[in-house]
TORKEKOL-926437 format. One record per residue: x, y, z of N, C-alpha, C in turn. Coordinates in pm, whole numbers, plus 50000, padded with zeros to 5 digits. Atoms other than C-alpha are relative to their C-alpha. Layout:
N
nx/ny/nz/cax/cay/caz/cx/cy/cz
X/Y/Z/X/Y/Z/X/Y/Z
...
//
This chain:
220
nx/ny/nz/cax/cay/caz/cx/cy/cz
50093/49905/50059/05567/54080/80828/49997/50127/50085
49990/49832/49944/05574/54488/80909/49873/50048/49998
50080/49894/49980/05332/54694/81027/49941/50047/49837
50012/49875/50123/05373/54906/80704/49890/49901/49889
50075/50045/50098/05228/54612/80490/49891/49957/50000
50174/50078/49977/04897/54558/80639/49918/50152/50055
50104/49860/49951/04808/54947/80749/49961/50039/49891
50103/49880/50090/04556/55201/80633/50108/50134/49951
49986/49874/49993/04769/55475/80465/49943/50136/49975
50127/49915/50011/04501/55681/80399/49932/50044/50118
50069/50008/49853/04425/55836/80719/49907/50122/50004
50028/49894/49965/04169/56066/80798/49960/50016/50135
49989/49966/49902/04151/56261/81064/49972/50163/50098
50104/49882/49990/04009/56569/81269/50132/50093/50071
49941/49907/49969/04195/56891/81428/49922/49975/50162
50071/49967/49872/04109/56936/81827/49889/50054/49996
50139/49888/49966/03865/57236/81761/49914/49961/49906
50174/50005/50076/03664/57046/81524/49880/49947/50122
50117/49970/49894/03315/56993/81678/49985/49863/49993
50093/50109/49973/03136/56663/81800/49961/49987/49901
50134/50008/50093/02871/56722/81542/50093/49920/49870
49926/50022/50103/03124/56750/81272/50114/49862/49982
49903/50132/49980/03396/56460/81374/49870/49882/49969
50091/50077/50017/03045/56257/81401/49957/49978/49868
49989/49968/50151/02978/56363/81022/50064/49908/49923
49890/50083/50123/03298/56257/80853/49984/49827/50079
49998/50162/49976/03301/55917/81044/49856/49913/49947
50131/50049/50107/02927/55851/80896/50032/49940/49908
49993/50005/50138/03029/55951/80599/50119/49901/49897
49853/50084/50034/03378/55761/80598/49999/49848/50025
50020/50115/49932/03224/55448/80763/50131/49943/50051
49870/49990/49901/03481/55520/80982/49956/49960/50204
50071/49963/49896/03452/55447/81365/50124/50041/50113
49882/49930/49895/03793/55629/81498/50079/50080/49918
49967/49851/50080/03951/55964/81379/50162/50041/50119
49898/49999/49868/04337/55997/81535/49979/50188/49970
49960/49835/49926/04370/56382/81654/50104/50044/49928
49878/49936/50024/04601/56557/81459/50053/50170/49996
49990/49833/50001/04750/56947/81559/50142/50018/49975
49875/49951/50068/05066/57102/81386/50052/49858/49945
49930/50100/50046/05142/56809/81202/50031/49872/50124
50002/50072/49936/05138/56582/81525/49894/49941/50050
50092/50128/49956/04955/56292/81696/49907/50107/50151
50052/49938/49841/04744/56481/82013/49895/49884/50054
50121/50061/49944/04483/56237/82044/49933/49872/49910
49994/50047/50131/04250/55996/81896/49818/50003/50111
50179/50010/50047/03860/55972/81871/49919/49898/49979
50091/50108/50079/03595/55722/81881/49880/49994/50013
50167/49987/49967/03262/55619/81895/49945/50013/50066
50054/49942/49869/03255/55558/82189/50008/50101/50103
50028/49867/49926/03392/55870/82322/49904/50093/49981
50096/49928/49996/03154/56022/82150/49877/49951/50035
50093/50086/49923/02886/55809/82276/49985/50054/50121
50002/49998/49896/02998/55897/82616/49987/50141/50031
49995/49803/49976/03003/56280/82549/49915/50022/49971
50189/49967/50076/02636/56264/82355/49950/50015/50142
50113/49952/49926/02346/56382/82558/49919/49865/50055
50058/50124/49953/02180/56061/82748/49845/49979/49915
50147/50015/50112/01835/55934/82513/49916/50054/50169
50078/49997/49833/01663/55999/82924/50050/50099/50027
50010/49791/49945/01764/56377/82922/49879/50066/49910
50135/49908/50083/01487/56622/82869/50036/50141/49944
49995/49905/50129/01682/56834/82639/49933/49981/49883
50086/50025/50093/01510/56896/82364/50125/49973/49901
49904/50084/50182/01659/56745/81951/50085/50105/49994
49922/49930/50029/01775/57127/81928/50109/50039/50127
49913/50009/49880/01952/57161/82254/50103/49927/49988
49918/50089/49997/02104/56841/82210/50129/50041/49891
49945/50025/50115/02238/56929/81872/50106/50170/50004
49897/49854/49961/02372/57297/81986/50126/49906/50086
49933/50099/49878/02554/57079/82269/50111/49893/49920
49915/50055/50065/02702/56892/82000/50114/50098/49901
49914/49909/50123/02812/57131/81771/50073/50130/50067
49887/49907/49918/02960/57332/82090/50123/49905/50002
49883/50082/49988/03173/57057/82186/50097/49973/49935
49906/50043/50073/03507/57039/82050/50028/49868/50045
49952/50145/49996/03676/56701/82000/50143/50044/50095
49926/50004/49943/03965/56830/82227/49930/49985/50187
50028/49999/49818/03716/56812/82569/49979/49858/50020
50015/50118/49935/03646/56438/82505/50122/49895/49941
49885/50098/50065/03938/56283/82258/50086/49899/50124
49924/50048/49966/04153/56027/82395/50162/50064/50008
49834/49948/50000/04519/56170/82499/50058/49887/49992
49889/50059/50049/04711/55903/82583/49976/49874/49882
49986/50064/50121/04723/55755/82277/50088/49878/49965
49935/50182/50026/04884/55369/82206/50055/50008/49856
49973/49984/50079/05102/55414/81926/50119/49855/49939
49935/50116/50048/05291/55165/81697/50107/50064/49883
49917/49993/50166/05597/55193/81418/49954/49947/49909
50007/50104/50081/05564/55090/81101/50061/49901/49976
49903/50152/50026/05843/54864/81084/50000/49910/50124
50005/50067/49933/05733/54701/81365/49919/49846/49961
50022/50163/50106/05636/54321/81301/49835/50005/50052
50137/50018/49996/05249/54240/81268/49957/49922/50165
50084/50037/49859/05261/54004/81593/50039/50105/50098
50023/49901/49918/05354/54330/81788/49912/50083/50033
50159/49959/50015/05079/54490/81706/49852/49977/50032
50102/50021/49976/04855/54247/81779/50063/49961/50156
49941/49978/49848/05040/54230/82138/49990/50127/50028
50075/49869/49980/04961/54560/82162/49880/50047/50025
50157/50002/49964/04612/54569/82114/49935/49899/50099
50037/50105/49889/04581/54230/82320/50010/50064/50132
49982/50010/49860/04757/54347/82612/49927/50157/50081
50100/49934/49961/04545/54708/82623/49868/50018/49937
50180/50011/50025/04218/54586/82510/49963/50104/49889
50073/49893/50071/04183/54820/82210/50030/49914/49869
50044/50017/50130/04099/54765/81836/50050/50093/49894
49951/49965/50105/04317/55025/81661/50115/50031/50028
49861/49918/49946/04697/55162/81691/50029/50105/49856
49911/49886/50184/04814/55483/81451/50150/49970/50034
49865/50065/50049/05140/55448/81318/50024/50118/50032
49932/49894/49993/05371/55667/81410/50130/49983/49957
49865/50029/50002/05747/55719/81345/50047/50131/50009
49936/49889/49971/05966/56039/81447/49902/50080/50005
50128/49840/49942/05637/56244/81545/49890/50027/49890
50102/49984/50101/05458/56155/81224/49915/49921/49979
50082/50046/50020/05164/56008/81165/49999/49929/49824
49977/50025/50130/05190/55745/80856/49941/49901/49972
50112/50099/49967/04901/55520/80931/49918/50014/50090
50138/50076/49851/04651/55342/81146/49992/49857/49979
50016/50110/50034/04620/54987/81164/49875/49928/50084
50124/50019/49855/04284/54817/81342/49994/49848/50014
50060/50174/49990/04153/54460/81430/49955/49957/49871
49990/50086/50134/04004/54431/81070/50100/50030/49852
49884/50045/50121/04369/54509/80902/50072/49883/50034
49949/50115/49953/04474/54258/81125/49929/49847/49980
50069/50103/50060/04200/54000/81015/50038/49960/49867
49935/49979/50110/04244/54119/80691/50176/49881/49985
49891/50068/50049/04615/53995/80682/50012/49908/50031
49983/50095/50025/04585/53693/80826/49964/49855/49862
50028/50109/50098/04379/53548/80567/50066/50064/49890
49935/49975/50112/04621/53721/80310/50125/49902/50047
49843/50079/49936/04931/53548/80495/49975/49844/49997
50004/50174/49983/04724/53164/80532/49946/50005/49791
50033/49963/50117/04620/53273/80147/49865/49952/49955
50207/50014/49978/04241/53223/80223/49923/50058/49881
50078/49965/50088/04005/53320/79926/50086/50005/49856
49949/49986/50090/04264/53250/79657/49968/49843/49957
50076/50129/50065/04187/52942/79399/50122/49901/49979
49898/50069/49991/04421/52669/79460/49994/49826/50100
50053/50124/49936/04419/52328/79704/50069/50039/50160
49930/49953/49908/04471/52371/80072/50021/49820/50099
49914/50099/49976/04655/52088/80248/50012/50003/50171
49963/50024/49828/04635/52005/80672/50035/49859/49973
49940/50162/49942/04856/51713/80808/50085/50051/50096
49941/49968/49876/05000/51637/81131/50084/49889/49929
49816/50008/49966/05417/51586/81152/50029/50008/50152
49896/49969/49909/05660/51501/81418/50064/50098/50009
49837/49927/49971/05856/51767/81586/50102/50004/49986
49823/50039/50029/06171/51692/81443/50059/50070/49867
49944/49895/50039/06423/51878/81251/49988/49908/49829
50024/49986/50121/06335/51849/80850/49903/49947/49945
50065/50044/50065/06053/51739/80822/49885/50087/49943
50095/49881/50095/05890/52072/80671/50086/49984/49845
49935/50005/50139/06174/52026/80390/49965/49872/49926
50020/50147/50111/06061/51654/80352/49854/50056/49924
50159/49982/50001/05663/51800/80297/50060/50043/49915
50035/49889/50131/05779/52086/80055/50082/49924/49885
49927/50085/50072/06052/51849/79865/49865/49908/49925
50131/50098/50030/05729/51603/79847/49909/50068/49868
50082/49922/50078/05544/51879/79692/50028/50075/49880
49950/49935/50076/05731/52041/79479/50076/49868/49844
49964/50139/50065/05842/51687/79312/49864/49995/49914
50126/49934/50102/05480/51741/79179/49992/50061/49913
49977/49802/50100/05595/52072/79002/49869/50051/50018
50097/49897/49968/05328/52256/79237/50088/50094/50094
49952/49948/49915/05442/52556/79381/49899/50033/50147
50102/49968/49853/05347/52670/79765/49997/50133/50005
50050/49868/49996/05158/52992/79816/50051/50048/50143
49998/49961/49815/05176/52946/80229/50064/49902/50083
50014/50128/49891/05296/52731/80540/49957/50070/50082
49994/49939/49942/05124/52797/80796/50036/49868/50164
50044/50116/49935/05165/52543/81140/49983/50094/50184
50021/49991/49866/05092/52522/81498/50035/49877/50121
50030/50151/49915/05159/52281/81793/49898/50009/50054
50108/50098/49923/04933/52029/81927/50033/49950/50119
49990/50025/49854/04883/51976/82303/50082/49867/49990
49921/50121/49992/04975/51594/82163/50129/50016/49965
49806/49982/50026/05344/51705/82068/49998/49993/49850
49945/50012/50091/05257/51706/81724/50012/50147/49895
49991/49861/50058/05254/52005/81477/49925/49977/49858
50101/50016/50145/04951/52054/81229/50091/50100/49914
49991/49856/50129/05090/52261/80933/49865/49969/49869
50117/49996/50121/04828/52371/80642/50104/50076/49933
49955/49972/50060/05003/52426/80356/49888/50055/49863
50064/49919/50050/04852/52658/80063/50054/49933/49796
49882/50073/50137/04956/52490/79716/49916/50065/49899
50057/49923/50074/04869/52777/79441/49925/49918/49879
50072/50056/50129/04714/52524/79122/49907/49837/50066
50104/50095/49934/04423/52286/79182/49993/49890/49878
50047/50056/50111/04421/52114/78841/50097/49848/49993
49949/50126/50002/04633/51797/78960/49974/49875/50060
50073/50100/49879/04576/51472/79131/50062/50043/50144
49996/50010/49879/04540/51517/79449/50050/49843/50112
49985/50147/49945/04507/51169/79549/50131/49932/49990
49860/49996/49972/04862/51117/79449/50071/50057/50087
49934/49920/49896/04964/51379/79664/50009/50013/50137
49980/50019/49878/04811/51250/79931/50071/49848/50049
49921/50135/49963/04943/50882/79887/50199/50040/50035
49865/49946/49997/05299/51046/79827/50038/50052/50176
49970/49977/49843/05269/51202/80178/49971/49900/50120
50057/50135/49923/05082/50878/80365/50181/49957/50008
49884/50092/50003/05381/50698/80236/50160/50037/50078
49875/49958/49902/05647/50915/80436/49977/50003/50110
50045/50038/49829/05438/50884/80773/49940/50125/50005
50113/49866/49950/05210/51230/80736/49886/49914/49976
50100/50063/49974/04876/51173/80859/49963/50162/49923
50086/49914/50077/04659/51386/80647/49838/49997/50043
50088/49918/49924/04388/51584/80820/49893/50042/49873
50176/49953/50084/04201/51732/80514/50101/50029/49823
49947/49979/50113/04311/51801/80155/49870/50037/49869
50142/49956/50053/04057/51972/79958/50001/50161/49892
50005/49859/50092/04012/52269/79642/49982/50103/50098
50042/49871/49962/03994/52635/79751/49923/50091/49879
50053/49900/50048/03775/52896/79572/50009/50094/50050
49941/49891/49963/03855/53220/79505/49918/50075/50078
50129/49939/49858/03652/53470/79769/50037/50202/49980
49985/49821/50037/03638/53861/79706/49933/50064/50128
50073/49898/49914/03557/54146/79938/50110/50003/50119
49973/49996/49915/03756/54072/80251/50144/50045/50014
//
């Protein structure tokens, strides 16, 4: 999975000489909480809440509301923006990305490619896609069992399953400290026996963990 298919291309974004006040504005208004920097068509910077947080006036200064608010609306977004900026390709693969943000502690990367700006991607596009990738909120039956480590026995599971005439939406698996390997499989139609499906798998030596309907789930 790429970059490209889980970012925001819709980016907005502020000029250096816009003001505090104003960068503060559109992110309100955008329920936005980071604005990348963009001057002549390039990346300069990037913007967030908390820089501006850290550039606001302290609540324990005895400027007065209008002071404060001149003070804002002097300040350009080029005296507190972020320069060096953490940038990502789009065709770069989704777990890079989130190795990216892991290994410098941040929550968004803009996309870049040859000096252009052609995204942003944050922690909740990256939430976002996992539960599009394990196929979370879609209406169908979802399927955990622990398997041996050994070479075909994901083809014996989907052979198993497909002998049903159900197709699979997802695999997703993981190892287990005990050497074994949970996979949850995603099986798109709910309207069959189950209970067959789980004797069918018993009977090849999967231990079956959970097997249970999904309902569909909106918003996320």
């Amino acid at each position: 999975m790429a970059v490209r298919d889980f970012m925001s291309t819709k980016v907005v974004y502020v000029s250096p000489d816009t003001t505090v006040a104003h960068a503060t504005d559109i992110m309100r208004e955008q329920g936005l909480r980071r604005l990348p920097v963009i001057e002549n068509d390039k990346l300069v910077g990037l913007v967030t809440e908390s820089s501006i947080a850290d550039a606001s006036p302290s609540k324990a200064t005895s400027l007065s509301i209008f002071e404060m608010n001149y003070l804002l609306n002097k300040t350009k977004i080029r005296d507190i923006m972020i320069k060096d900026v953490i940038t990502v390709s789009k065709f770069a693969s989704l777990e890079d990305a989130i190795y990216l943000m892991m290994k410098n502690s941040i929550a968004v990367l803009v996309v870049v490619d040859d000096e252009q700006v052609s995204g942003i991607i944050t922690d909740r596009d990256i939430y976002r896609a996992f539960l599009q990738i394990s196929g979370y909120g879609e209406r169908g039956v979802r399927l955990n069992l622990l398997a041996s480590d050994e070479v075909g026995v994901l083809e014996t599971i989907i052979h198993t399953i497909t002998e049903e005439n159900l197709n699979i939406r997802s695999i997703m698996s993981v190892q287990r400290k005990s050497g074994k390997v949970a996979i949850e499989v995603q099986i798109e139609r709910d309207d069959f026996d189950t209970e067959k499906l789980r004797q069918s798998l018993e009977a090849k030596g999967f231990e079956i963990e959970s097997l249970e309907k999904t309902s569909p789930k909106v918003g996320f």
